[in-house]
py3Dmol code that shows the C-alpha trace and the ligand (Angstrom):
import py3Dmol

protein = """\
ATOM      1  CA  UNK A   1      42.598 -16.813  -8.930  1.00  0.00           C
ATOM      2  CA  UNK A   2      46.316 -16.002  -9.289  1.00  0.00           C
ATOM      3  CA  UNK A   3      46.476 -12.450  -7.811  1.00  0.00           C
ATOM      4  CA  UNK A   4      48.253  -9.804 -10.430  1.00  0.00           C
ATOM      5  CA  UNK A   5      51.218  -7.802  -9.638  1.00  0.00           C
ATOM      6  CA  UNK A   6      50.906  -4.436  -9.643  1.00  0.00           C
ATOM      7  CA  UNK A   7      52.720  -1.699  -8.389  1.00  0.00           C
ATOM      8  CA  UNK A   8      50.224  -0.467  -6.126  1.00  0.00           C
ATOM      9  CA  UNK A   9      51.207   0.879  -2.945  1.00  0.00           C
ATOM     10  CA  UNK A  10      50.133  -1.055   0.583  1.00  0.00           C
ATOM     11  CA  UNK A  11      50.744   0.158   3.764  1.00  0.00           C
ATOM     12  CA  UNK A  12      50.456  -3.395   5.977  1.00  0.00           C
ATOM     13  CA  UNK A  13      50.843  -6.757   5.195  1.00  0.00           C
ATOM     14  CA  UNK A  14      48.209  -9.459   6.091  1.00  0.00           C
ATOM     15  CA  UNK A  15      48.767 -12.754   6.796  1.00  0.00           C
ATOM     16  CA  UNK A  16      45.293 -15.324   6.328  1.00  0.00           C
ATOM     17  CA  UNK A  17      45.543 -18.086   9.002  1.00  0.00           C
ATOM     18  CA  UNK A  18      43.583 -20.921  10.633  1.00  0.00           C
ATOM     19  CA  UNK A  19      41.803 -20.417  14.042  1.00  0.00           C
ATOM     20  CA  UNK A  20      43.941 -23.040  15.225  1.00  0.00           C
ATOM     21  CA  UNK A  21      47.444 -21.227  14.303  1.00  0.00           C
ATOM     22  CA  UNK A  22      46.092 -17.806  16.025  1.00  0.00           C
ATOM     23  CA  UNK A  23      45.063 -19.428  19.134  1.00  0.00           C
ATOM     24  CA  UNK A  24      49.041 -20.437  19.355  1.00  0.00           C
ATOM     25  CA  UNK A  25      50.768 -17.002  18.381  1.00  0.00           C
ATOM     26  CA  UNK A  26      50.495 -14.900  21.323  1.00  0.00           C
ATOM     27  CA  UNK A  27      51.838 -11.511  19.769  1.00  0.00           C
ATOM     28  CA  UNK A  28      49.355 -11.716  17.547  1.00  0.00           C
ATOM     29  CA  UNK A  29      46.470 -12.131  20.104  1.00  0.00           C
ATOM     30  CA  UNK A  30      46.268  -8.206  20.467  1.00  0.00           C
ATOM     31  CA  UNK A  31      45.941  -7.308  17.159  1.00  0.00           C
ATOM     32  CA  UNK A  32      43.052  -6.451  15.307  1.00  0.00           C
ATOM     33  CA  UNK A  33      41.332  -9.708  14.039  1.00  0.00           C
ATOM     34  CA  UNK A  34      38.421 -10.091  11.390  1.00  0.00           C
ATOM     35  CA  UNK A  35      35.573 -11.875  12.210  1.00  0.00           C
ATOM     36  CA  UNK A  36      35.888 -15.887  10.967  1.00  0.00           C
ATOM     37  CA  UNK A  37      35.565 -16.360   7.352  1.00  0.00           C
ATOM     38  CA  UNK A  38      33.811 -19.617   5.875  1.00  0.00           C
ATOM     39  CA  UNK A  39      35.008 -21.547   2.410  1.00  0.00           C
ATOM     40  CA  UNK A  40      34.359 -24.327   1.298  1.00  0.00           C
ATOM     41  CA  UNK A  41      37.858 -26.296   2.458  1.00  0.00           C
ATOM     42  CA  UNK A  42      39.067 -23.499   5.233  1.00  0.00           C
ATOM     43  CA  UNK A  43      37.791 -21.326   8.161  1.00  0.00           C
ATOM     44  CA  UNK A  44      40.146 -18.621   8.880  1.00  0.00           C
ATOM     45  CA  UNK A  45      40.526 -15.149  10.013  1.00  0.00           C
ATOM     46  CA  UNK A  46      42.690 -12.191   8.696  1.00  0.00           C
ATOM     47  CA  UNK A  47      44.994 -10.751  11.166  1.00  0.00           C
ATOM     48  CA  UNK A  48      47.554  -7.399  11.232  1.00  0.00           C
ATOM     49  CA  UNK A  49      50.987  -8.377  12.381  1.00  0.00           C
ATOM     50  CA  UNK A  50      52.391  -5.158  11.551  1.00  0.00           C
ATOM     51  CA  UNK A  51      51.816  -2.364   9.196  1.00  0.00           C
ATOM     52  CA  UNK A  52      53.880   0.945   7.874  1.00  0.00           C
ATOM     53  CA  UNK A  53      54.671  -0.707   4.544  1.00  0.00           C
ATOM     54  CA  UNK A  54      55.814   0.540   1.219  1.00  0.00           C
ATOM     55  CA  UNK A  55      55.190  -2.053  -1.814  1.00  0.00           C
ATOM     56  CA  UNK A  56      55.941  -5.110   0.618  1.00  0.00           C
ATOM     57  CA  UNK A  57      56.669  -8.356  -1.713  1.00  0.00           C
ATOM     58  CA  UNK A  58      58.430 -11.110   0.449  1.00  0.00           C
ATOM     59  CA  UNK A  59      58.552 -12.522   3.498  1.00  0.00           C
ATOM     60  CA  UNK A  60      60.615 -14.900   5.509  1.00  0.00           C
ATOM     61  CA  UNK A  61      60.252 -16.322   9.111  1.00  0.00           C
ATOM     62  CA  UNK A  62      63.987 -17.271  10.382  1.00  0.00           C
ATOM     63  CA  UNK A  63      64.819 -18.600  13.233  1.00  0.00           C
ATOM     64  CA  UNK A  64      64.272 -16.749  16.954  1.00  0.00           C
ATOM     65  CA  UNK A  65      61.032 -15.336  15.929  1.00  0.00           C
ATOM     66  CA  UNK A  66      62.036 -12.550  13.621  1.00  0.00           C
ATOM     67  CA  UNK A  67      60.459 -11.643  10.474  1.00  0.00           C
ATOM     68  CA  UNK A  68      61.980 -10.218   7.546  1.00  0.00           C
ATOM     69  CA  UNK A  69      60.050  -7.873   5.119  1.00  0.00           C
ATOM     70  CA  UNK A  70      61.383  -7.042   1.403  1.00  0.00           C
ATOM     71  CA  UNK A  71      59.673  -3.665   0.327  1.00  0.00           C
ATOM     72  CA  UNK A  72      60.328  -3.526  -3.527  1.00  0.00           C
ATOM     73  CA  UNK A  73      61.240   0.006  -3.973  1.00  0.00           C
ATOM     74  CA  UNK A  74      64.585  -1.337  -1.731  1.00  0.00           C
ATOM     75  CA  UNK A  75      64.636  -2.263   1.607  1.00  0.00           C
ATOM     76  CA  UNK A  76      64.619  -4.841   3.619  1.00  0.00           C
ATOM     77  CA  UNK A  77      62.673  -4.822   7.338  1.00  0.00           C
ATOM     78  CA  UNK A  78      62.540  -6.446   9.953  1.00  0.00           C
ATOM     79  CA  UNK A  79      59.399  -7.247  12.429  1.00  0.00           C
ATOM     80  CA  UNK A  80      60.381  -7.981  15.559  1.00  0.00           C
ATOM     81  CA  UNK A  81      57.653  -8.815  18.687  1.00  0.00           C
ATOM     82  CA  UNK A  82      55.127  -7.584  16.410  1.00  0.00           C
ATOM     83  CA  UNK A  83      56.823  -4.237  15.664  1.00  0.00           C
ATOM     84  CA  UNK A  84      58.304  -3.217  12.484  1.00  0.00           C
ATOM     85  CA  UNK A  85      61.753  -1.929  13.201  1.00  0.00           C
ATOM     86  CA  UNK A  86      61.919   1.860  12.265  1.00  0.00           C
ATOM     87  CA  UNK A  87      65.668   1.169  10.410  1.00  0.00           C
ATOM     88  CA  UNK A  88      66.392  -0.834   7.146  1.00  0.00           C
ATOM     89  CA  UNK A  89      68.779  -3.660   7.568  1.00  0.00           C
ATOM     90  CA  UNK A  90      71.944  -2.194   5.487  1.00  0.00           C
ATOM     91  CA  UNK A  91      74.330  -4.255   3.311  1.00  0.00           C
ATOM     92  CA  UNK A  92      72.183  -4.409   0.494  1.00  0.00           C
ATOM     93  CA  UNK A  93      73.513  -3.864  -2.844  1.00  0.00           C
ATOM     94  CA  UNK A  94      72.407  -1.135  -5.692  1.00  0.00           C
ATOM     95  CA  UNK A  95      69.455  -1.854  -6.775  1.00  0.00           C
ATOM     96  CA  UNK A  96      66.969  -1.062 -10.138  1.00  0.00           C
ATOM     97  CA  UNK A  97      63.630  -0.120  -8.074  1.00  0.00           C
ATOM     98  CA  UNK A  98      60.973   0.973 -11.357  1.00  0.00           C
ATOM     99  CA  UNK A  99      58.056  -0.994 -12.645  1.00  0.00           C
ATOM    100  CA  UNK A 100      57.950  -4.141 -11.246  1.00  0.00           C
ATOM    101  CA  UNK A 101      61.589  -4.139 -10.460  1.00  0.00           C
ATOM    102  CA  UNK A 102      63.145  -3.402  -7.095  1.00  0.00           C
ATOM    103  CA  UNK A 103      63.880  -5.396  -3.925  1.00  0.00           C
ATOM    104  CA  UNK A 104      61.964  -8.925  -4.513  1.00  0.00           C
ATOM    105  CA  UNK A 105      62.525 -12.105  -2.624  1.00  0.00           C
ATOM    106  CA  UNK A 106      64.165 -13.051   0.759  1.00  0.00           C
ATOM    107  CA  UNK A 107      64.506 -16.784   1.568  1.00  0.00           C
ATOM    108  CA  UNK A 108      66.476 -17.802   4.781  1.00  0.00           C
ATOM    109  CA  UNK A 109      69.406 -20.795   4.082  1.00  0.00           C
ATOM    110  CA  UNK A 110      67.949 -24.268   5.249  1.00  0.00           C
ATOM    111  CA  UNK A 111      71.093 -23.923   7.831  1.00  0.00           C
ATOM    112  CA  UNK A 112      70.226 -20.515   8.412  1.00  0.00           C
ATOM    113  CA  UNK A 113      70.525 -21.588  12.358  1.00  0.00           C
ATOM    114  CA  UNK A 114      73.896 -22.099  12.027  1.00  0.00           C
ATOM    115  CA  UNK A 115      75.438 -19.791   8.749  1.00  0.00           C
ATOM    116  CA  UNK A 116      73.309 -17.035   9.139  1.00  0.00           C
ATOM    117  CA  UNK A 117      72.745 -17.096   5.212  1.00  0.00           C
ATOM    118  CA  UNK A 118      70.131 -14.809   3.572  1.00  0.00           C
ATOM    119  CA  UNK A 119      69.318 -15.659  -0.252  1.00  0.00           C
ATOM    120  CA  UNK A 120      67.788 -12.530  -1.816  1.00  0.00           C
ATOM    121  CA  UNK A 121      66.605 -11.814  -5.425  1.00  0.00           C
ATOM    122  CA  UNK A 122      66.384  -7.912  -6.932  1.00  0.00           C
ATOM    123  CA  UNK A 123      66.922  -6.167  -9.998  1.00  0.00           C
ATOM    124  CA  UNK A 124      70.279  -5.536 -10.780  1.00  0.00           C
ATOM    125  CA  UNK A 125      71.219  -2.583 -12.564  1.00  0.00           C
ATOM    126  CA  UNK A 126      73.770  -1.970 -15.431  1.00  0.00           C
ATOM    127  CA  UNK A 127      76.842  -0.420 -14.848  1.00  0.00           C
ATOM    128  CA  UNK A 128      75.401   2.848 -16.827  1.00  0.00           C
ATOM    129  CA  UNK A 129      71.958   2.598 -14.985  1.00  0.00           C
ATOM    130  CA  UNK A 130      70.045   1.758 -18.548  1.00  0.00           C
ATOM    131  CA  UNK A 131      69.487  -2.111 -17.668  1.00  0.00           C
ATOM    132  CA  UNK A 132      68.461  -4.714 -15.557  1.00  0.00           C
ATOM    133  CA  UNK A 133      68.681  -8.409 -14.772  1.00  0.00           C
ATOM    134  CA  UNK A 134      67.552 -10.394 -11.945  1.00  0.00           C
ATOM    135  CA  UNK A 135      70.484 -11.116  -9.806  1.00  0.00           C
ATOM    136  CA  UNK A 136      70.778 -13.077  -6.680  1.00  0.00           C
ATOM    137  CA  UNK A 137      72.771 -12.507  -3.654  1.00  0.00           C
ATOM    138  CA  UNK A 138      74.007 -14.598  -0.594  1.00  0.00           C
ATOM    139  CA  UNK A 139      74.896 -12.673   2.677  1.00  0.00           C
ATOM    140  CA  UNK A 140      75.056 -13.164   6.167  1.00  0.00           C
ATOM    141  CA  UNK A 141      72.336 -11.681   8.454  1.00  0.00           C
ATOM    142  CA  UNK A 142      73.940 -10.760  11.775  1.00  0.00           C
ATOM    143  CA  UNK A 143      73.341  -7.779  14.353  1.00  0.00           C
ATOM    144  CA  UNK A 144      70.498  -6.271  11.700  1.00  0.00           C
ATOM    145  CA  UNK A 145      73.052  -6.184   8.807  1.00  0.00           C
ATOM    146  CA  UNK A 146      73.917  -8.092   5.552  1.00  0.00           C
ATOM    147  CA  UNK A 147      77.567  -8.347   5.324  1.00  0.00           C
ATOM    148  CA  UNK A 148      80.073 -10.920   3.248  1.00  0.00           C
ATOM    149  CA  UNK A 149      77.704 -10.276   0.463  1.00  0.00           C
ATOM    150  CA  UNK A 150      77.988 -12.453  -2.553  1.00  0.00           C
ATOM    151  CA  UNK A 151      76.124 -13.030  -5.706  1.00  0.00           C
ATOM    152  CA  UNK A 152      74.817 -16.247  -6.233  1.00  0.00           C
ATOM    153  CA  UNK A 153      73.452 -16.060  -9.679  1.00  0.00           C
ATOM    154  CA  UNK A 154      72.635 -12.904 -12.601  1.00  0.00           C
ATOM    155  CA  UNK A 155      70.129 -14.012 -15.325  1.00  0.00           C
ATOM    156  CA  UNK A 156      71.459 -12.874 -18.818  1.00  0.00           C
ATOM    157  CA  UNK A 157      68.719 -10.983 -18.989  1.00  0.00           C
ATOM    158  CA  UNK A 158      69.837  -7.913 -20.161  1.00  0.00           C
ATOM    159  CA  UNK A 159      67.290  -5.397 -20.864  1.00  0.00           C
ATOM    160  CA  UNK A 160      65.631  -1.778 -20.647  1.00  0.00           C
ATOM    161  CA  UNK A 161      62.407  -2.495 -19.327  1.00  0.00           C
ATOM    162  CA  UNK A 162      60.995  -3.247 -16.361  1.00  0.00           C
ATOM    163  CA  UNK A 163      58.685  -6.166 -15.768  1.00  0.00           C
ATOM    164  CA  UNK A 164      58.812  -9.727 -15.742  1.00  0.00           C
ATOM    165  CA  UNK A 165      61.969 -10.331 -13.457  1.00  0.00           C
ATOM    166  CA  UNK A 166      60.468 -13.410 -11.557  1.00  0.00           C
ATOM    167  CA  UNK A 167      62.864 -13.774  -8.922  1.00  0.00           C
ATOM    168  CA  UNK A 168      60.884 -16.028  -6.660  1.00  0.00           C
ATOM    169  CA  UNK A 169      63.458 -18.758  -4.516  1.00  0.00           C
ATOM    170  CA  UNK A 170      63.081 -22.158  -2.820  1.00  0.00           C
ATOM    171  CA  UNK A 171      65.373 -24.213  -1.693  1.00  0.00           C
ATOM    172  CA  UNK A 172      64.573 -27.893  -2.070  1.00  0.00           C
ATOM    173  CA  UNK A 173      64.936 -31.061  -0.187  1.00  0.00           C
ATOM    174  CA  UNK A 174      68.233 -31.524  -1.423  1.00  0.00           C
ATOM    175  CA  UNK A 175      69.512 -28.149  -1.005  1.00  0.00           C
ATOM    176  CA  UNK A 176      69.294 -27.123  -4.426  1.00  0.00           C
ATOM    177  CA  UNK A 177      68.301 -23.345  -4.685  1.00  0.00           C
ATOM    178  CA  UNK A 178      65.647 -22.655  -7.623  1.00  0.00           C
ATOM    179  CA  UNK A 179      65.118 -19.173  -9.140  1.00  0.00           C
ATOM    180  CA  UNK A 180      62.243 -18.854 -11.095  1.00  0.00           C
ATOM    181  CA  UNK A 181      63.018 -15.993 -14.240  1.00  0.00           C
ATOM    182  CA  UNK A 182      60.559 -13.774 -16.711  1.00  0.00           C
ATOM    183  CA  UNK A 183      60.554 -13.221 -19.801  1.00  0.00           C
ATOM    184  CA  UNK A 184      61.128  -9.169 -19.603  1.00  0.00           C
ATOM    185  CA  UNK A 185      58.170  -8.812 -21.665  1.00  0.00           C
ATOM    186  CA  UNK A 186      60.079  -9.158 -25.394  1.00  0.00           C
ATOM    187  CA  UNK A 187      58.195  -9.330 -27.616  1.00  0.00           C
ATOM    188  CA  UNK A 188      57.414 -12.396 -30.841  1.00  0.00           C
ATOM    189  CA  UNK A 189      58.915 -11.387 -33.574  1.00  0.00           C
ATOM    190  CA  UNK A 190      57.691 -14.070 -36.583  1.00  0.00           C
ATOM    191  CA  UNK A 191      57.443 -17.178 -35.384  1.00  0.00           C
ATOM    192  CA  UNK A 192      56.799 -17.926 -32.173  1.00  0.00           C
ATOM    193  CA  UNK A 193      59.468 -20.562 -31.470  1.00  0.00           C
ATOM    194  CA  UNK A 194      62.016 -17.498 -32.215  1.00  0.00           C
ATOM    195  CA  UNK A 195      60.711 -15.536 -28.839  1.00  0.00           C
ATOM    196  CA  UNK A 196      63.771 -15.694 -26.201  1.00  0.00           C
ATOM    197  CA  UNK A 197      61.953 -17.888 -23.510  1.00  0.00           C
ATOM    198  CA  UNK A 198      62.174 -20.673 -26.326  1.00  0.00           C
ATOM    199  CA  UNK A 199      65.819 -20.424 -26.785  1.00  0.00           C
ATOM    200  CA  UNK A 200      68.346 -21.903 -24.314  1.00  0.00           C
ATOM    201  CA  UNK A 201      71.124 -20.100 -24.858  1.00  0.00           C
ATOM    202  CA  UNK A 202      69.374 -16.746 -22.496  1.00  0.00           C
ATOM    203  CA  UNK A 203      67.722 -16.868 -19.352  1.00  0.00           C
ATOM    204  CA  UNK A 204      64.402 -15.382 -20.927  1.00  0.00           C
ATOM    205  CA  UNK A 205      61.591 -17.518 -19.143  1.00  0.00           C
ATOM    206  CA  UNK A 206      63.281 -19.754 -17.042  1.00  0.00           C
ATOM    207  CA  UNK A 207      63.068 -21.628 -13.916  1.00  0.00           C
ATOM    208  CA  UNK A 208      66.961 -22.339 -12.337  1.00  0.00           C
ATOM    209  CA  UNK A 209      68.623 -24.588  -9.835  1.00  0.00           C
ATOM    210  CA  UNK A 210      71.857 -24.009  -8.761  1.00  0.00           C
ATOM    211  CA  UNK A 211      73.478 -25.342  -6.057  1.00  0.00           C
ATOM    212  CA  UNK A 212      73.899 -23.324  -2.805  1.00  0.00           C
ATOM    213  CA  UNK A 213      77.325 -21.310  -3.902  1.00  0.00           C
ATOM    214  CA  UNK A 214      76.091 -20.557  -7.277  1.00  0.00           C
ATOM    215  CA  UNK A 215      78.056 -23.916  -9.081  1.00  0.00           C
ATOM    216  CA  UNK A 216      75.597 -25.977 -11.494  1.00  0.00           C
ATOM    217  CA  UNK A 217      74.845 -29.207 -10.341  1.00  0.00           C
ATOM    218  CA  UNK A 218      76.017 -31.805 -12.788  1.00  0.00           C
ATOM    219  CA  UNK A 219      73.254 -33.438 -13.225  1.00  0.00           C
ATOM    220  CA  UNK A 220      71.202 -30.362 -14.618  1.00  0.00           C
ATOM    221  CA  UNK A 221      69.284 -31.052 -17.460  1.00  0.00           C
ATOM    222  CA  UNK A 222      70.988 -28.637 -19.963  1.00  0.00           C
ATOM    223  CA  UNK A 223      74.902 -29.430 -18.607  1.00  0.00           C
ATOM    224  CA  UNK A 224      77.075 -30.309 -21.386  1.00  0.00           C
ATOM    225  CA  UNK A 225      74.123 -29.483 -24.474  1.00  0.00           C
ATOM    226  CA  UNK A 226      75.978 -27.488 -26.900  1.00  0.00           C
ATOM    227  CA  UNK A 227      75.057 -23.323 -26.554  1.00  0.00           C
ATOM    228  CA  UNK A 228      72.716 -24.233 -24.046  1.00  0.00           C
ATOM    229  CA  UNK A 229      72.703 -21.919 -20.431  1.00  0.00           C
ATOM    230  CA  UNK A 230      73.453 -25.031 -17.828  1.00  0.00           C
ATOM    231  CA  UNK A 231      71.563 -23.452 -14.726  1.00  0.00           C
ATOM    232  CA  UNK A 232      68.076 -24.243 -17.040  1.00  0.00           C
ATOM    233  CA  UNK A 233      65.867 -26.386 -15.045  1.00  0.00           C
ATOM    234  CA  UNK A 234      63.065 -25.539 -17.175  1.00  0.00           C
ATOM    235  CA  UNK A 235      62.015 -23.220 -19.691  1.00  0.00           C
ATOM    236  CA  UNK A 236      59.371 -22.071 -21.739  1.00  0.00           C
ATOM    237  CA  UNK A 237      57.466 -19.871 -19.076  1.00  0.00           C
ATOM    238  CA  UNK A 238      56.499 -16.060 -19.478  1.00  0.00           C
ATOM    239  CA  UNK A 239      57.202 -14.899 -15.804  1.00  0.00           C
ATOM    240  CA  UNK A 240      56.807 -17.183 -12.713  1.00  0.00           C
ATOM    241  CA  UNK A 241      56.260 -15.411  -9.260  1.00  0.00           C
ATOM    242  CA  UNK A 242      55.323 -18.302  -7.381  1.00  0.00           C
ATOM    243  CA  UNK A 243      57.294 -21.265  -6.273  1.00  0.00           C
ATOM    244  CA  UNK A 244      57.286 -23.932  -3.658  1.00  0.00           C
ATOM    245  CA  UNK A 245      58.408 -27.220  -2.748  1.00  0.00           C
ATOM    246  CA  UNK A 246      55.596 -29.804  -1.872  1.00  0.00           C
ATOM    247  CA  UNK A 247      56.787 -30.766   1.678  1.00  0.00           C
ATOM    248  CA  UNK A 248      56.225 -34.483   0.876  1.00  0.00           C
ATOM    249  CA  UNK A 249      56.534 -35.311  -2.838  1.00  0.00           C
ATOM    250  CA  UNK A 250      59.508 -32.355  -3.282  1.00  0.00           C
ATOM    251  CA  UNK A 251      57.179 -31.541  -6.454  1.00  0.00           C
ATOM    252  CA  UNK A 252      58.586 -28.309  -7.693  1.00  0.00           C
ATOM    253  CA  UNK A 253      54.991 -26.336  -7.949  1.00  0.00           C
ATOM    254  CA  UNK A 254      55.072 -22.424  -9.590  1.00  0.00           C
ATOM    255  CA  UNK A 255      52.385 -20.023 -10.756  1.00  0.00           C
ATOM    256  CA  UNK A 256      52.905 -18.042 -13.724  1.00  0.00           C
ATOM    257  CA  UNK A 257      51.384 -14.683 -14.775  1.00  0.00           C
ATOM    258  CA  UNK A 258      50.063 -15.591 -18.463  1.00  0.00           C
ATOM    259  CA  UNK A 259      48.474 -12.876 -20.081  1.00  0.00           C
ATOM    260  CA  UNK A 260      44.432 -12.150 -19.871  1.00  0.00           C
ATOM    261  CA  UNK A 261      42.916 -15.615 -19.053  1.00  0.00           C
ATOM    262  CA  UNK A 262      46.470 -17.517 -19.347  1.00  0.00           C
ATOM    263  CA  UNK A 263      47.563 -17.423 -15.397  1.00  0.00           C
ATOM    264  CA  UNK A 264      49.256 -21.425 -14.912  1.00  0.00           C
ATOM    265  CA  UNK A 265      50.079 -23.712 -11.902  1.00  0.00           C
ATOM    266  CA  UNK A 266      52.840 -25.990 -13.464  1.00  0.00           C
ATOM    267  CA  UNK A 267      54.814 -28.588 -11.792  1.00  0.00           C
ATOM    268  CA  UNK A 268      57.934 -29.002 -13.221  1.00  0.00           C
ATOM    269  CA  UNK A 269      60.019 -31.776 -14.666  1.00  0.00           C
ATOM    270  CA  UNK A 270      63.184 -31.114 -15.599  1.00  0.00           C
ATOM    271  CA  UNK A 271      64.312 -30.043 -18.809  1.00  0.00           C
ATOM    272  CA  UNK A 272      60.555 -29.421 -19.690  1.00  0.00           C
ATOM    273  CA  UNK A 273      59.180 -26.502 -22.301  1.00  0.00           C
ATOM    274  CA  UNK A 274      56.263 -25.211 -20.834  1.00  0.00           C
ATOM    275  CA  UNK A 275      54.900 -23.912 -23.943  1.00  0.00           C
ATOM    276  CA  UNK A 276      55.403 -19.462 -23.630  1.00  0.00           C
ATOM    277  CA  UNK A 277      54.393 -18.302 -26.162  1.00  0.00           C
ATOM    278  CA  UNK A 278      53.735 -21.043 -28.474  1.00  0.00           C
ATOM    279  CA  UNK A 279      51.296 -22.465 -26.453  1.00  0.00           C
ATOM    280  CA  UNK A 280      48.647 -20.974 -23.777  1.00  0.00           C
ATOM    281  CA  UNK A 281      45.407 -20.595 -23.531  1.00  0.00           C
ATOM    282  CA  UNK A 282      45.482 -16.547 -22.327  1.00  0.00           C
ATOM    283  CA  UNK A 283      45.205 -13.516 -25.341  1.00  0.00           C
ATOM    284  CA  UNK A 284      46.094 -10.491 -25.215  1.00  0.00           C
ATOM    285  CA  UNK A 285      44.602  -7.453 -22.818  1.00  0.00           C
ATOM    286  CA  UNK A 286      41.683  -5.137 -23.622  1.00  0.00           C
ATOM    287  CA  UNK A 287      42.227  -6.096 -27.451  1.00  0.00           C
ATOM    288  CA  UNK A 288      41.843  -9.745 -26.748  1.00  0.00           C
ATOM    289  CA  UNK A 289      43.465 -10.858 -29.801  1.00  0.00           C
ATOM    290  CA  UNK A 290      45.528 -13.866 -30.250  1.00  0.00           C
ATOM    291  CA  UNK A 291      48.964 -14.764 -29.073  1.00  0.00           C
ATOM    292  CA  UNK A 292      49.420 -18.427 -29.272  1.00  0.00           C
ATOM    293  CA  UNK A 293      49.623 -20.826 -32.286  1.00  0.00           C
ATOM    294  CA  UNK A 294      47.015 -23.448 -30.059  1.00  0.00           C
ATOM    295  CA  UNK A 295      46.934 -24.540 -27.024  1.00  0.00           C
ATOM    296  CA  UNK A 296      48.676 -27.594 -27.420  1.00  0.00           C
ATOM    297  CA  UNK A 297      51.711 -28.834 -29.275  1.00  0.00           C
ATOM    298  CA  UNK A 298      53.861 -32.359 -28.652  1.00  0.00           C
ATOM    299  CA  UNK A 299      57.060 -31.082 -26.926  1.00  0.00           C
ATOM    300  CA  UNK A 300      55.393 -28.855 -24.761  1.00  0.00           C
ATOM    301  CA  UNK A 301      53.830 -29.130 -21.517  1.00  0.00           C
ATOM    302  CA  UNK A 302      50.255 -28.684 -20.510  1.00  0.00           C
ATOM    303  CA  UNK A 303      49.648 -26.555 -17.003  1.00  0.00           C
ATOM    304  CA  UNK A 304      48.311 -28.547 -14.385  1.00  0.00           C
ATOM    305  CA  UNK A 305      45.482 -25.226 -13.736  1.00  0.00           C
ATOM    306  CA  UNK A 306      45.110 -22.559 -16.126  1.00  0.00           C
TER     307      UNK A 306
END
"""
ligand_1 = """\
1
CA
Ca 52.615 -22.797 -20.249
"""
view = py3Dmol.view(width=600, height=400)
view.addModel(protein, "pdb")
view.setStyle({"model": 0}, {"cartoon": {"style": "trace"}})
view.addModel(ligand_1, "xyz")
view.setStyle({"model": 1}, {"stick": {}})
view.zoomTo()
view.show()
């Protein structure tokens, strides 16, 4: 099951992990501990590494043991020897915090060691307050602060309401930085092939790749197509929150929110439609009338799990 987001409120953050992986993290050993769970495929137990949370959405382990916390109404934490430090780290920039907009993913630099480089994704506000796009910013993490802030990347995106940013961020073998993008919840109007996330020239239902700075690698799938946004990697999707980088293959694997019954796990080739909304196999909530023309269609790809 993909889990839903919601804007419920939690107050501590959990993190499920093998016997084997608590036996070596000592800071952990004095914390409260569930008895062993059994699956099929895993044994593990569920462990509190720190709690006092509002709406926490991201994590990231960087180097010297820290761990950083986003909380989506707009701050960023940091646990440190199993504590959560009682200050936000400051530098951040203004941010939209309503619905499921706010503070959203924190991904450490692949040199982090060495540049100190934070990538972080939010939702950026207008300059009158009525908008908001997801935006990405690079910035240095040093002495608990974010300074020599820069933005990386700011979906054209433009809109009022206030769901379905994505925002999720990888970097891959490579170095290339992906960015996976929603659709902001417009709606079909007509024909399905009309609805944004089918139309290159926004960032509506996306997935990204941009090199480290921000520049478009040449070799992007869309570079040089006529109207056509070059930082598309992909497209076609209604709002991806998950992303990561097989270790061993560099498969780009995300999970998508489709509506009731249409959550997908996708791996994605590039310059791929994955199908939102013309194809799917979700329909709509409570009503549970249609959305898609079918479930298939040549020119658009099929989810590896639905
Ligand atoms: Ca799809």
């Amino acid at each position: 099951m993909i889990r839903k987001l919601s804007p419920v409120t939690a107050t501590s953050f959990v993190i499920a992990v093998t016997a084997v992986s608590v036996a070596a993290t000592q800071t952990v050993a004095q914390s409260a501990q569930s008895a062993t769970q059994r699956t099929a495929l895993h044994d593990y137990r569920v462990v509190t590494v720190a709690e006092g949370f509002e709406n926490p959405w991201s994590i990231a382990f960087i180097p010297g043991g820290d761990i950083l916390v986003t909380e989506r109404p707009g701050r960023l934490r940091i646990v440190r020897n199993g504590a959560l430090l009682p200050t936000p780290v400051v530098g951040l920039p203004p941010i939209r915090a309503a619905g499921q907009g706010g503070l959203l993913d924190v991904v450490p630099h692949p040199n982090f060691a060495a540049n100190r480089f934070l990538y972080i994704s939010y939702s950026k506000p207008s300059a009158d307050g009525q908008q908001g796009a997801t935006a990405v910013i690079r910035a240095k993490f040093e002495n608990d602060q974010l300074t020599e802030v820069t933005e990386v990347f700011e979906a054209q995106v433009w809109s009022a309401g206030r769901g379905h940013y994505g925002s999720r961020l990888a970097f891959d073998r490579n170095g290339f930085l992906f960015i996976t993008l929603g659709d902001r919840q417009v709606p079909s109007e007509g024909d399905l092939t009309a609805h944004p996330s089918q139309n290159l020239t926004t960032h509506h239902g996306k997935v990204i790749r941009i090199h480290d700075d921000g520049r478009v690698p040449t070799d992007n799938p869309f570079v040089g197509r006529e109207g056509a946004l070059p930082q598309t990697w992909t497209w076609g999707h209604r709002n991806v929150q998950g992303l990561a980088i097989h270790p061993t293959t560099g498969d780009v694997f995300t999970s998508e929110h489709g509506p009731q019954g249409g959550d997908e796990i996708n791996v994605l080739e590039p310059g791929k439609n994955y199908g939102w909304p013309v194809v799917g196999f979700g329909m709509n909530y409570r009503s549970g009338s249609a959305i898609h023309s079918g479930t298939h269609r040549d020119g658009m790809e099929q989810p590896v799990h639905v």
